[in-house]
N, C-alpha and C positions, 0 to 999 in steps of 0.2 A: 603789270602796269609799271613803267618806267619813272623813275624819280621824279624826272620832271613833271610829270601827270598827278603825283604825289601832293608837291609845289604849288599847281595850278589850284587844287579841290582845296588844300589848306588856306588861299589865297581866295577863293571861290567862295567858303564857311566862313571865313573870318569877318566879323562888322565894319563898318565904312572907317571908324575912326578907331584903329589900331592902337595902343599905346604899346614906349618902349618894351616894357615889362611882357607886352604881350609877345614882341618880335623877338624877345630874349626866349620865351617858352616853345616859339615856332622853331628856333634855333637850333634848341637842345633837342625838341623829339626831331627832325629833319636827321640831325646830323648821327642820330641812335640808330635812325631807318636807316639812314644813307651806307651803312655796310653789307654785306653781302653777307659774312659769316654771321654777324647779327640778325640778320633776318631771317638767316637758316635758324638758329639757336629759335626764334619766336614759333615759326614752323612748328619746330619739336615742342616745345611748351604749347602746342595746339594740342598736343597729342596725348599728354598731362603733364603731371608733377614731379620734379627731377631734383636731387641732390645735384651740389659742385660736382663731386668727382663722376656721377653718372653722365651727369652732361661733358667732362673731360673726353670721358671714355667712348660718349657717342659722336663728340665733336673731332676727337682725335686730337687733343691740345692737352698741354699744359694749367695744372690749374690758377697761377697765375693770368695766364692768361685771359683763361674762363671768368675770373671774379673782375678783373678788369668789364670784359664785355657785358655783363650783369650788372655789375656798376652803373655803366651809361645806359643801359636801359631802363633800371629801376631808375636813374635818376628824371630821364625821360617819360618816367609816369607808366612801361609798356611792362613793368613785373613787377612782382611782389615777391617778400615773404613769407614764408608758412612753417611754423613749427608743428610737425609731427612727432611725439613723444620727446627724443632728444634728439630729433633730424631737423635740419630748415630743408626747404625745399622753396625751390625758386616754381612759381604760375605765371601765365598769362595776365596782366591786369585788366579786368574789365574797363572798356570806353567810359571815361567818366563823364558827366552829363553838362549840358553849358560851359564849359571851354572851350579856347583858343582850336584845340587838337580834334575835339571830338568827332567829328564826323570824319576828319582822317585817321585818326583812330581806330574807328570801326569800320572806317575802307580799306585800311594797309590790312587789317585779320580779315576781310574780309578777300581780301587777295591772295593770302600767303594758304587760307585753308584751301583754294581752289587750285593753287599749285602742286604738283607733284616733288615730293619730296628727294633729294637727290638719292639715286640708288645705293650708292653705299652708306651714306650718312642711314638711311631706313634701316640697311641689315644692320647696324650697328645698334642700332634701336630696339632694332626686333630681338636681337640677343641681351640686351640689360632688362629687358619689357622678361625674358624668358628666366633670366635669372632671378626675377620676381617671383613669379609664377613657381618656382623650383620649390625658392621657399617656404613659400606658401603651403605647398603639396607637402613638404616635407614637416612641417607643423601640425598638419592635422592629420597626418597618416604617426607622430608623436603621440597628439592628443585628442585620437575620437573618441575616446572612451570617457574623457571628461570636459567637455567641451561643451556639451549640453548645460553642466552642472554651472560654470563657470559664466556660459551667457545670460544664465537664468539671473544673474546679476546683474544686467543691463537692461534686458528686458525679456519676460515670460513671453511664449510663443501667445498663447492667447489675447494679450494685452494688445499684439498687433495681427492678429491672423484675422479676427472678423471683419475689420477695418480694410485691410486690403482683401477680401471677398466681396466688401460694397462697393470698392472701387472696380473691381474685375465686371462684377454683375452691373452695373449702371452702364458704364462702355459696351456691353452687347459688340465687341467687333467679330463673333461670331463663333461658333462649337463646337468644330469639326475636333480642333487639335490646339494644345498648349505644353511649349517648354517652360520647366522651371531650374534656372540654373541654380546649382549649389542643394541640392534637396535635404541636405542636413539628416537628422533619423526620420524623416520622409513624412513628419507628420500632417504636413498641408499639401501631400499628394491626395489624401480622403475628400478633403473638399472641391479639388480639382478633377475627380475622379469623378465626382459628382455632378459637374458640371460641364463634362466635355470630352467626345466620343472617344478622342486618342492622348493619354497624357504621356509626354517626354520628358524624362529628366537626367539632365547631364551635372555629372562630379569628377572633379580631377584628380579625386582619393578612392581609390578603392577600398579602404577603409569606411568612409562617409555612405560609399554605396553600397557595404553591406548594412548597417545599419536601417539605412532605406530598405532594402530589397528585404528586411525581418518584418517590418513595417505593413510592405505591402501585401507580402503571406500573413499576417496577422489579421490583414482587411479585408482578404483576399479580393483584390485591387485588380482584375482581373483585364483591365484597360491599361495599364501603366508598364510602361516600358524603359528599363534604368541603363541609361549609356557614359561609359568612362570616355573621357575626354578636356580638354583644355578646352574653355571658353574665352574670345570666340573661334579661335581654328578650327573646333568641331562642327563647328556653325553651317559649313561646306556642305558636310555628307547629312545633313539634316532635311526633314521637308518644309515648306512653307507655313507657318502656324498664326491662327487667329491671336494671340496671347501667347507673350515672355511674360513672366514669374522671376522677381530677384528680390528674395525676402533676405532682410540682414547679410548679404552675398557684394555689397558695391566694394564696403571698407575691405573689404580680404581682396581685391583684385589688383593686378599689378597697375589695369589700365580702367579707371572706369568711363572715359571716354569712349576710348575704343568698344570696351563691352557694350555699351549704350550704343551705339553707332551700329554695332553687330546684331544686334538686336531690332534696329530696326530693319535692316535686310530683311531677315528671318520671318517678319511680316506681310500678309496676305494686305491687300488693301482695304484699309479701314480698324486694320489691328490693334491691339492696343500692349504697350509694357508695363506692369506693376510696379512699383519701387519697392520697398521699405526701408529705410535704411535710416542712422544717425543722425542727428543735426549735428554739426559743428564742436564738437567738447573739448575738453586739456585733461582728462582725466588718461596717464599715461599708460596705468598697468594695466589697462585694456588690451594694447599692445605684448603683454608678456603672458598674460592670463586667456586672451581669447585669438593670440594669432593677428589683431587686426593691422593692417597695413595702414590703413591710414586713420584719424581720429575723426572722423562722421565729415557731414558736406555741410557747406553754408544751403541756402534754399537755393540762390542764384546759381549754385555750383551746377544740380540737377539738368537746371532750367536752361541753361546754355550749350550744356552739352546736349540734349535732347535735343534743342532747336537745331543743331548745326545737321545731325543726325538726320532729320526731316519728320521730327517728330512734334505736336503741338500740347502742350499740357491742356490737362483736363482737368484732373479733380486733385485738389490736395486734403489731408488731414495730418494736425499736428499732434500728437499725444507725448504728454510729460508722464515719464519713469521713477525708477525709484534711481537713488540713486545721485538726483542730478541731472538724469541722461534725459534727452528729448530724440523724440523718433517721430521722423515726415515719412506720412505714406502718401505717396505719387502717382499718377496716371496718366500716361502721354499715348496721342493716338499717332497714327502714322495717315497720309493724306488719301481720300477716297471714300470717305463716307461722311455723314454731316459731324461735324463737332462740335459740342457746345462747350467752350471755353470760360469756365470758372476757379478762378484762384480761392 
């Protein structure tokens, strides 16, 4: 979409009697869109949550520069801030409701997500998004061994493992086959095991998947098949599955967009993905103590990613921890069987 088609839609949504204040606001977001490197930069914040210097590195710029361009678009309303532990990370700002912008707001992300991203600006991506992931691996191949002990502090697996069984079981998207990424010491492969002819589950620690793989000679689990692998790249060599499985697995991801997106590929028509994960928290030493990448998700956070993905939520539940910590369990279907839509 051409600027000027930009121009027209904000001109189109706006009320018959404008005031100055309003054409000063059309101004400022106009002239944030109106760059090219800028609107690359929003692109990338599609894709998720980026430190200054990560965005330097994927933009190929100076960070000077970078805080400048962040500047006029957080002033234009088009990002935020986000503190994670002792990192800000710059997001996307959701369209906010009843302004001057709004609906071109939700047209320009609406544009930029259906663009292709330039090819090098992506590999550049694709390498910080990898250097993620390194660490990640590299933390719990540190600490499998205490890593159970450590999240039993945020929350006990059974506090949320029945909860998302009744979200799997009400979705019915069908029983042939289900991945479950991240399968920790594989304790909620038993109930999956239970309910569905072929279970997969991929880890990007071989560490975490022997853990599992004692688990499932323990239960002898004799349907469950444990695959190493980087989620979603592994996603490729996988087969089509009624059910994704991602218990406590979003916050450790480099991307949870992209994971969410991958996931829903990986879906049969009518499928469905489980969530559990975080709500929103400030409590830091999560991050030193369980490896987390980032500190849990607003609810919107879930819920937009999932839509963009072509996924419809379904069912939610929120359960308060000990702690402080709140954990939403999630259910989004992918399109092709009836849904029945309940928040």
């Amino acid at each position: 979409m051409h600027w000027r088609q930009y121009a027209t839609l904000a001109a189109m949504t706006a009320p018959a009697e404008v005031t100055q204040s309003g054409l000063d606001g059309l101004t400022v977001f106009l002239k944030a869109a109106g760059d090219g490197l800028r609107l690359e930069v929003l692109q990338v914040l599609g894709q998720n949550s980026f430190g200054v210097l990560e965005l330097c590195e994927i933009m190929a710029m100076k960070q000077s520069g970078m805080s400048h361009h962040l500047k006029v678009l957080a002033q234009a309303g088009l990002v935020e801030k986000r503190r994670e532990g002792n990192s800000i990370f710059y997001r996307r700002r959701l369209p906010p409701a009843d302004t001057q912008t709004s609906a071109l707001h939700g047209a320009l992300f609406e544009q930029l997500d259906q663009t292709p991203l330039d090819t090098v600006t992506a590999q550049r991506l694709k390498g910080v998004q990898a250097q993620r992931a390194a660490q990640s691996r590299a933390f719990f191949v540190r600490h499998a061994d205490d890593l159970a002990r450590h999240q039993d502090l945020i929350a006990e697996h059974e506090q949320y493992a029945e909860q998302a069984c009744e979200l799997l079981d009400r979705a019915a998207g069908g029983t042939d086959t289900v991945l479950e990424i991240g399968p920790g010491d594989g304790r909620f492969l038993v109930p999956l095991a239970q309910r569905f002819e072929q279970v997969l589950a991929l880890d990007h620690a071989e560490a975490m998947l022997e853990r599992a793989r004692r688990e499932v000679a323990e239960q002898s689990l004799d349907n469950v098949r444990l695959v190493l692998g980087e989620w979603p790249e592994a996603g490729a060599a996988l087969p089509p599955v009624n059910a994704v499985v991602m218990n406590m697995v979003l916050h450790h991801l480099a991307s949870p967009a992209a994971a969410l997106e991958a996931a829903a590929r990986q879906l049969t028509p009518g499928g469905v993905v489980v969530v559990t994960d975080l709500c929103r928290h400030n409590q830091k030493w999560a991050v030193e103590a369980c490896g987390d990448f980032w500190l849990g998700f607003d609810e919107a956070d879930l819920v937009s990613w999932a839509g963009r993905a072509g996924l419809v939520l379904r069912d939610s539940l929120f359960l308060a921890l000990r702690n402080g910590f709140q954990v939403q369990v999630r259910s989004f279907q992918r399109g092709g069987a009836e849904i029945d839509n309940r928040l």
